[in-house]
C-alpha positions in Angstrom: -68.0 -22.4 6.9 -65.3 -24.9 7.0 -61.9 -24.5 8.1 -58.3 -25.8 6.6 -57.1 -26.5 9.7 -53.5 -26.7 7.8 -53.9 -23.0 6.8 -55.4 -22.3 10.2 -52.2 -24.0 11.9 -49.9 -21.6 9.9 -51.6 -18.8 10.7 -51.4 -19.5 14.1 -47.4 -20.5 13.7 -46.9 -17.2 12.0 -48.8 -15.1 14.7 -46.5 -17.0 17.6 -43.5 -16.4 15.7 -44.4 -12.8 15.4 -45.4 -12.7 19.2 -42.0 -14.2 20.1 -40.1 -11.6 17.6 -41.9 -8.9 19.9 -41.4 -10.5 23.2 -37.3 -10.3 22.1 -37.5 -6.8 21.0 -39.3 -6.3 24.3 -35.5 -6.9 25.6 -33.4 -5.2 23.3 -35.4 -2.3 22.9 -34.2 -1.6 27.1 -30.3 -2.4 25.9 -31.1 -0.3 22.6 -33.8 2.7 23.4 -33.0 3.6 19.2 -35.2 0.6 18.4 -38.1 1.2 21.0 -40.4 2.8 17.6 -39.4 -1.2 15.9 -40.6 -2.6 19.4 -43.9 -0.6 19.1 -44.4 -1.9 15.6 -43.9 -5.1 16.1 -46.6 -5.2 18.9 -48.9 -3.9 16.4 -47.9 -6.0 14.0 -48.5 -9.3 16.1 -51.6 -7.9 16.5 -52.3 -8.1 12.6 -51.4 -11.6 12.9 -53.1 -13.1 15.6 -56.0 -11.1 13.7 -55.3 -12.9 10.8 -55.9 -16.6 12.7 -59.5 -15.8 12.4 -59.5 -15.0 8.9 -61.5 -18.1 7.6 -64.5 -17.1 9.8 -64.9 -14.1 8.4 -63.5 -11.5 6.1 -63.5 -8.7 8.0 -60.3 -10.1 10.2 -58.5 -10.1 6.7 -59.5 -6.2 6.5 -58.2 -5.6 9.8 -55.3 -7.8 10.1 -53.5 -5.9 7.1 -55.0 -2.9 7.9 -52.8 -3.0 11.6 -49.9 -5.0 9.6 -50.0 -1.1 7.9 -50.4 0.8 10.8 -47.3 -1.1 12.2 -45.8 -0.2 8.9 -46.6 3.6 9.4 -44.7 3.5 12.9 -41.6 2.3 11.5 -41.7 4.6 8.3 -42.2 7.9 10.5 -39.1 6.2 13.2 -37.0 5.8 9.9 -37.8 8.8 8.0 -36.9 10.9 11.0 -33.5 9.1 11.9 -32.7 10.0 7.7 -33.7 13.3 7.8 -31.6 14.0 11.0 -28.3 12.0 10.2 -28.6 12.7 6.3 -29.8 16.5 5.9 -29.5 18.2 9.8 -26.2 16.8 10.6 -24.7 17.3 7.4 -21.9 20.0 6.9 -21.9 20.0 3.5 -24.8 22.3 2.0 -23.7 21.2 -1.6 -24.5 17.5 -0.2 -27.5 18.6 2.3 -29.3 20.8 -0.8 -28.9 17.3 -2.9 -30.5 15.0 0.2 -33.1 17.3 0.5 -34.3 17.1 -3.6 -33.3 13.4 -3.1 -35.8 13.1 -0.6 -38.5 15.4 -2.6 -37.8 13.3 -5.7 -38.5 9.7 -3.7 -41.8 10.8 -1.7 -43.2 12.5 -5.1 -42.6 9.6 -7.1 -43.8 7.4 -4.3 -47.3 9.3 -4.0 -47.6 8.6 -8.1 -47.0 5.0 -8.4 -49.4 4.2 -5.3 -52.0 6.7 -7.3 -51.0 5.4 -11.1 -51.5 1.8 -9.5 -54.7 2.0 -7.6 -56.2 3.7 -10.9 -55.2 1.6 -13.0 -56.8 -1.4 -11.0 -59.7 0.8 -10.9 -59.8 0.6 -14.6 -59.5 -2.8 -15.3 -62.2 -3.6 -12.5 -59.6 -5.9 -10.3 -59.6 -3.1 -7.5 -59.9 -5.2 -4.2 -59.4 -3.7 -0.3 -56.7 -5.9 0.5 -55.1 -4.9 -2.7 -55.3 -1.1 -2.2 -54.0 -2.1 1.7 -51.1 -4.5 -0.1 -50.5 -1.8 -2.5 -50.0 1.5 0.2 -47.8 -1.0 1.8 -45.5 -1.6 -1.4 -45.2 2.0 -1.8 -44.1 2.9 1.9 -41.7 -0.2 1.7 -39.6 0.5 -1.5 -38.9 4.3 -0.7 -38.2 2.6 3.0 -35.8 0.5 1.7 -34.1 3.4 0.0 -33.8 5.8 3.1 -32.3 2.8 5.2 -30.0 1.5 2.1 -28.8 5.4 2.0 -28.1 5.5 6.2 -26.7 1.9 5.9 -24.1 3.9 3.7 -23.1 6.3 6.1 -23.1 3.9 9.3 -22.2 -0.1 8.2 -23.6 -1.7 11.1 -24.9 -4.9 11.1 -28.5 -3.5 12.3 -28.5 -1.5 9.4 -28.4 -4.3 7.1 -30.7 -6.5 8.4 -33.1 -3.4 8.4 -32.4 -3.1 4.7 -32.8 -6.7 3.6 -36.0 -6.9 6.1 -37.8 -3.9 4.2 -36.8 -5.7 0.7 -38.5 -8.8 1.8 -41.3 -6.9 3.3 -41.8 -5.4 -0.5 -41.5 -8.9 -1.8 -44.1 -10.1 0.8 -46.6 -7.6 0.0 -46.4 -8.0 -3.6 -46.5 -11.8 -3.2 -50.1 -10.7 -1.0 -51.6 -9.1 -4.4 -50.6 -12.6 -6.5 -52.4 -14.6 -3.5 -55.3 -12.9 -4.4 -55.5 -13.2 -8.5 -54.2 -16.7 -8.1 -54.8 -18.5 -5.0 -52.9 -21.6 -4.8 -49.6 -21.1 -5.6 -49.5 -17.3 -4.6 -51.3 -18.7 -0.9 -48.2 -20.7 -0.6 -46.2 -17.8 -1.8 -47.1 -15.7 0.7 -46.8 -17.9 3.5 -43.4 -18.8 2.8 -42.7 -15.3 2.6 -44.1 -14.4 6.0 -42.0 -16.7 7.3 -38.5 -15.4 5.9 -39.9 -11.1 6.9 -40.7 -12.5 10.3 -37.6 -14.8 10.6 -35.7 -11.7 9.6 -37.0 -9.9 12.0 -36.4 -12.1 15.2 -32.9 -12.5 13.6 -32.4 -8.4 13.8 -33.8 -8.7 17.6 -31.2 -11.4 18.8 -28.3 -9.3 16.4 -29.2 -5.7 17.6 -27.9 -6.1 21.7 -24.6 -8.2 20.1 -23.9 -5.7 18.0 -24.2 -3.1 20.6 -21.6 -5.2 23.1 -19.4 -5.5 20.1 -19.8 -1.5 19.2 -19.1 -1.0 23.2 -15.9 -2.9 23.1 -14.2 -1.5 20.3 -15.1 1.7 21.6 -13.8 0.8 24.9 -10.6 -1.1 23.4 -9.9 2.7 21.6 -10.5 4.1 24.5 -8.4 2.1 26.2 -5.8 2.2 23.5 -5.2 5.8 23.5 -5.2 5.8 27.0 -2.2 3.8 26.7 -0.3 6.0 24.1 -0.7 8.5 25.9 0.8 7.2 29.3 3.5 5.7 26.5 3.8 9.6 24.9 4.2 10.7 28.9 6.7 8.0 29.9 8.7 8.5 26.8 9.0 12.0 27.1 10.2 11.6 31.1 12.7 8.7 29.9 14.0 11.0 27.2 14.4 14.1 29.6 16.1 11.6 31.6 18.3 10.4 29.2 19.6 13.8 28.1 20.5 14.8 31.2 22.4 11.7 32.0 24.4 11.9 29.1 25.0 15.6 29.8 26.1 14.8 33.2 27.9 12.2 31.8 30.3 14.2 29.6 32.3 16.4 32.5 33.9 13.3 34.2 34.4 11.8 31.2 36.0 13.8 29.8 38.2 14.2 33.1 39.1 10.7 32.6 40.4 10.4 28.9 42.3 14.2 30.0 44.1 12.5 32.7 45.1 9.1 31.2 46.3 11.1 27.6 48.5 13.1 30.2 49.5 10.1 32.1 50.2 8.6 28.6 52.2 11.8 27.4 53.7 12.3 30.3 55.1 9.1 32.2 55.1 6.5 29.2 58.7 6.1 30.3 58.0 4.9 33.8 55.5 2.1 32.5 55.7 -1.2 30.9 54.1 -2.0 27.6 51.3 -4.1 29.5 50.8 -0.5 31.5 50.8 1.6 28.6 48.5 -0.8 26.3 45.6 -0.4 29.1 45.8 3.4 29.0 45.7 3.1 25.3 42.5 1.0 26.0 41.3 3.3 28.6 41.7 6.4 25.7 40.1 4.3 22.9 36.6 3.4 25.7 36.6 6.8 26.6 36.4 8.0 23.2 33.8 5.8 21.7 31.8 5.9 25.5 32.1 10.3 24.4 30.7 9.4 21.1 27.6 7.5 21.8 26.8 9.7 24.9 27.0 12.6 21.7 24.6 10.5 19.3 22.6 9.6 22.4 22.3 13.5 23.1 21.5 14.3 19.3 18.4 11.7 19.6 17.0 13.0 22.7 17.6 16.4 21.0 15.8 15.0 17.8 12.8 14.2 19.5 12.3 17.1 21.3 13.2 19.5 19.0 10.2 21.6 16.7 9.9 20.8 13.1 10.3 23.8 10.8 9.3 22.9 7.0 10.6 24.1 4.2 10.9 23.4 0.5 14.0 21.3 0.2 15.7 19.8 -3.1 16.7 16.6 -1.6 18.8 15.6 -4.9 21.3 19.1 -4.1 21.4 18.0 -0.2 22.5 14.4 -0.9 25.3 16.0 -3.2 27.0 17.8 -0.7 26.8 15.4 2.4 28.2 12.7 -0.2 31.0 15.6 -1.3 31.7 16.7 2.6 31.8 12.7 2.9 34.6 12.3 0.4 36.8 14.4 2.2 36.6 12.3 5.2 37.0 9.1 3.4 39.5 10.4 1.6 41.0 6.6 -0.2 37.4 5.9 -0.7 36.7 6.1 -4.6 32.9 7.3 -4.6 30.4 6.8 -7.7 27.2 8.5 -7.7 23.6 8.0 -9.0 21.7 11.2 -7.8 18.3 11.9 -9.9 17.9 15.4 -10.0 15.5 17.5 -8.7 13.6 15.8 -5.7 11.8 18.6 -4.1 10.6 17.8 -0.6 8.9 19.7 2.1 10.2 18.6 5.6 12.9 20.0 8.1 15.9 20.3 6.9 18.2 19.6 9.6 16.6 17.0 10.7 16.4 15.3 7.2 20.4 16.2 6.3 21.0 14.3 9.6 18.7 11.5 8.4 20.7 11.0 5.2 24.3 11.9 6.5 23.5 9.0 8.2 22.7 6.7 5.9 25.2 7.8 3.3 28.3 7.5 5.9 26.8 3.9 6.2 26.9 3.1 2.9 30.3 4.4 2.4 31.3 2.9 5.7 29.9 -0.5 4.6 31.2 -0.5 1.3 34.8 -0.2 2.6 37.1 -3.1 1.3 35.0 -2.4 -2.1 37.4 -1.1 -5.6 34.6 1.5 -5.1 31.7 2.9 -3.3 28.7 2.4 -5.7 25.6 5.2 -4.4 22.2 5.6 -5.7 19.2 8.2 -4.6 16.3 8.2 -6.2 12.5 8.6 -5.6 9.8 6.4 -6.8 6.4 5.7 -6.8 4.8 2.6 -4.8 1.0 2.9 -4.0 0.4 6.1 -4.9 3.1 7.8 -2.7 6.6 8.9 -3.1 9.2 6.9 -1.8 12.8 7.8 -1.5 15.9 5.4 -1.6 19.2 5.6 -0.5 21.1 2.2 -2.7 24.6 1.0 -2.3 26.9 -1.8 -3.1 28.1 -2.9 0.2 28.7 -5.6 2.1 24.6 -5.9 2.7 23.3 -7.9 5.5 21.2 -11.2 6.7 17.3 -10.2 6.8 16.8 -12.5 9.4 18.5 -10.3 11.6 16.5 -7.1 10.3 14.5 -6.4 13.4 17.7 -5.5 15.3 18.3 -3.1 12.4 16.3 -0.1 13.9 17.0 -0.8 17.4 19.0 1.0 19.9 22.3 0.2 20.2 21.5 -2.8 18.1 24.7 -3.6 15.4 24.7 -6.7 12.6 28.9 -6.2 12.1 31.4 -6.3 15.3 33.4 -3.1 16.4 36.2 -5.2 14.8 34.4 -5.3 10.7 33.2 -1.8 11.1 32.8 0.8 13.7 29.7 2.3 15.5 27.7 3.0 18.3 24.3 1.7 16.8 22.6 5.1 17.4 22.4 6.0 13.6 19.3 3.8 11.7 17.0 4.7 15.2 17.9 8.1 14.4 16.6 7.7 10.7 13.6 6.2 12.0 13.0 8.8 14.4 13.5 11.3 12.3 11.2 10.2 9.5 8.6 9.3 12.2 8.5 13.2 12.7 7.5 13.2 9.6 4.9 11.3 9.8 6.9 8.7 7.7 8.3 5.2 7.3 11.8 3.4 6.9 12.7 0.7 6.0 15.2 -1.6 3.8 16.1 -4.6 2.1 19.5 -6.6 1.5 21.4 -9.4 0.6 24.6 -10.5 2.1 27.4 -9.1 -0.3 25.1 -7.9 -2.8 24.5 -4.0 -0.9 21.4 -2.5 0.7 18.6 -0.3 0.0 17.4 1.7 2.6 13.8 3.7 1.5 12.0 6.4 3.9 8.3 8.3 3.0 7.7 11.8 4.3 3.9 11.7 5.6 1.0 13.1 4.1 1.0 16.7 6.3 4.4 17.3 4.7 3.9 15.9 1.4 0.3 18.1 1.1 2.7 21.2 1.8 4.9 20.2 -0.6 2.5 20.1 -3.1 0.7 23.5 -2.2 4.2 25.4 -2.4 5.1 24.5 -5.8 
């Protein structure tokens, strides 16, 4: 019998590609023990192919190459029908979704079953039944419910393994389907095949070298989160000690303090007379330090206390709140001429003193910014950007330079001198810490002269409360 040497050559190209797709699994499967079942196919399956070399001498290696090609197949559909049936149906919590898998997966191996049967009958009937068709054919109808299964767990875990798993079962269909074409029409579907061969196996080694990246990547992130929430919580720790510290600093802070501006208003009161106007000027100075050191060692207390403190929720109309502060507010800007915008009934669920302290806050600031103004323009509101609620506190003050806005949450951080407007740059950190308790953000936007807008969310767990109390 003579041999094509140039079919004989890809053969043997195809079985050493094959062979060194199993040699690399040989490796990964020891770095990844979940793919030691592809490993074991693969042997087999190189053994299909070096069976298939020998083909031209005699048919019989045909029957037995694709014969082993489908035992190799069987391995991997058992491997892969056990990983679906444990991540899919035992590990699901769901029984609505686990009673749906389950006649999922009843409905895909019945319909399976039929087409291999309606197909091999049919063949039978129009007299073009052939063993390597019926092998070609089992194969087709193990691969296209195989591709279903992985394209179903590929769904659930988006690896890069999973993927190639998928498109490696598609082209495997393909393959075998192009093996019943090679045999009703020989030249073209020969050529067919081969190149088809060539992209399954190709696939494969690709999958082999992906598989122990992919694992080194998967082991970093999880070792970078790892590492990550290690940090926040030495962060959580250190923030906590630095806080405690804080408050009682400040607390210590307050008793000579306030020794200090007692004695130099009674030195002030009481022997004025005996000193100059240079004398006197530097215990008005000493007074006016002591007093604004007493008032950010008070804010610096409230924000330790903020932090610290338990949040109580409660159905709150926000609209009725802002009211009042901006009415209590009037009285102690009393030749301040205040305008307000309030849109009625906002209905929050969050804590309420912490979120009266939030806006008192930033209300005072935009009155407090605004002075100079004929009027203090104010608008609150809520509105809707992707899909949540966001609540905005508007004036029409002096504004500020954006370039400058990462100072604008910072402590002790000011954009105006003590000399424009006062403050101890304690108030916006206090906003933001507040509505970071709440699993919220803050933040704003301005234009010198033109005002500013300051918005704030309240986070999910509060605004899912929200909507199960009304």
């Amino acid at each position: 019998m003579a041999v094509d040497m140039f079919v004989l050559a890809i053969n043997v190209f195809l079985a050493s590609l094959a062979s060194i797709s199993t040699i690399v699994f040989w490796f990964t499967w020891r770095r990844r023990p979940d793919l030691v079942y592809w490993f074991i196919a693969l042997v087999i399956f190189s053994t299909g192919h070096l069976l298939l070399i020998f083909k031209q001498w005699d048919v019989v290696f045909t029957y037995l190459g694709n014969a082993v090609q489908l035992a190799a197949l069987l391995v991997v559909v058992v491997s892969t029908f056990y990983e679906y049936t444990v991540l899919m149906i035992s590990k699901q919590e769901d029984q609505q979704k686990k009673k749906k898998e389950k006649l999922f997966l009843a409905l895909v191996i019945s319909l399976t079953f039929l087409s291999g049967i309606i197909a091999i009958i049919l063949m039978a009937v129009l007299s073009t039944i052939d063993i390597i068709v019926v092998l070609t054919i089992l194969m087709v109808d193990l691969l296209i419910p195989l591709t279903i299964f992985v394209m179903r767990i590929y769904r659930r875990q988006r690896t890069i393994t999973r993927l190639l798993m998928f498109i490696v079962f598609l082209v495997g269909a393909l393959t075998a389907i192009s093996t019943i074409i090679a045999v009703y029409y020989h030249n073209w579907g020969t050529a067919l095949n081969y190149a088809f061969n060539f992209i399954f196996i190709t696939l494969i080694l690709t999958g082999g070298l992906a598989a122990p990246i992919e694992q080194r990547i998967t082991a970093s992130e999880e070792s970078y989160k790892n590492l990550s929430e290690s940090l926040e919580e030495i962060v959580v720790d250190r923030t906590q000690e630095l806080e405690a510290f804080s408050y009682s600093v400040s607390h210590d802070l307050k008793a000579p303090l306030r020794s200090i501006a007692g004695f130099s208003k009674a030195l002030k009161e009481d022997f004025s007379n005996q000193l100059d106007e240079k004398g006197i000027d530097y215990l008005s100075r000493i007074i006016k330090s002591t007093k604004r050191m007493n008032e950010i060692i008070g804010d610096m207390l409230d924000l330790a206390q903020i932090s610290r403190s338990d949040l109580i929720y409660e159905t709150v109309n926000l609209s009725k709140m802002t009211s009042d502060i901006i009415d209590n507010l009037s009285q102690i800007f009393p030749d301040q001429i205040i305008e307000s915008d309030i849109q009625k009934d906002i209905f929050v669920v969050c804590d309420v003193k912490l979120i009266k302290i939030a806006l008192e806050n930033l209300l005072s600031n935009a009155i407090k910014f605004s002075q100079g103004k004929s009027k203090v323009q104010i608008k609150f509101g809520v509105e809707t950007q992707e899909n949540k609620r966001v609540f905005l506190v508007n004036d029409k003050g002096v504004g500020f330079d954006m370039k400058y806005y990462d100072k604008l949450f910072g402590l002790f951080q000011r954009l105006h001198s003590d000399d424009e407007f006062e403050g101890t740059g304690i108030g916006l950190i206090t906003v933001k810490r507040i509505i970071e308790r709440h699993k919220g953000d803050v933040w704003a936007k301005s234009k010198v002269g033109e005002g500013a807008t300051f918005y704030f969310t309240i986070g999910e767990l509060a605004e899912n409360n929200h909507m199960s109390l009304l």
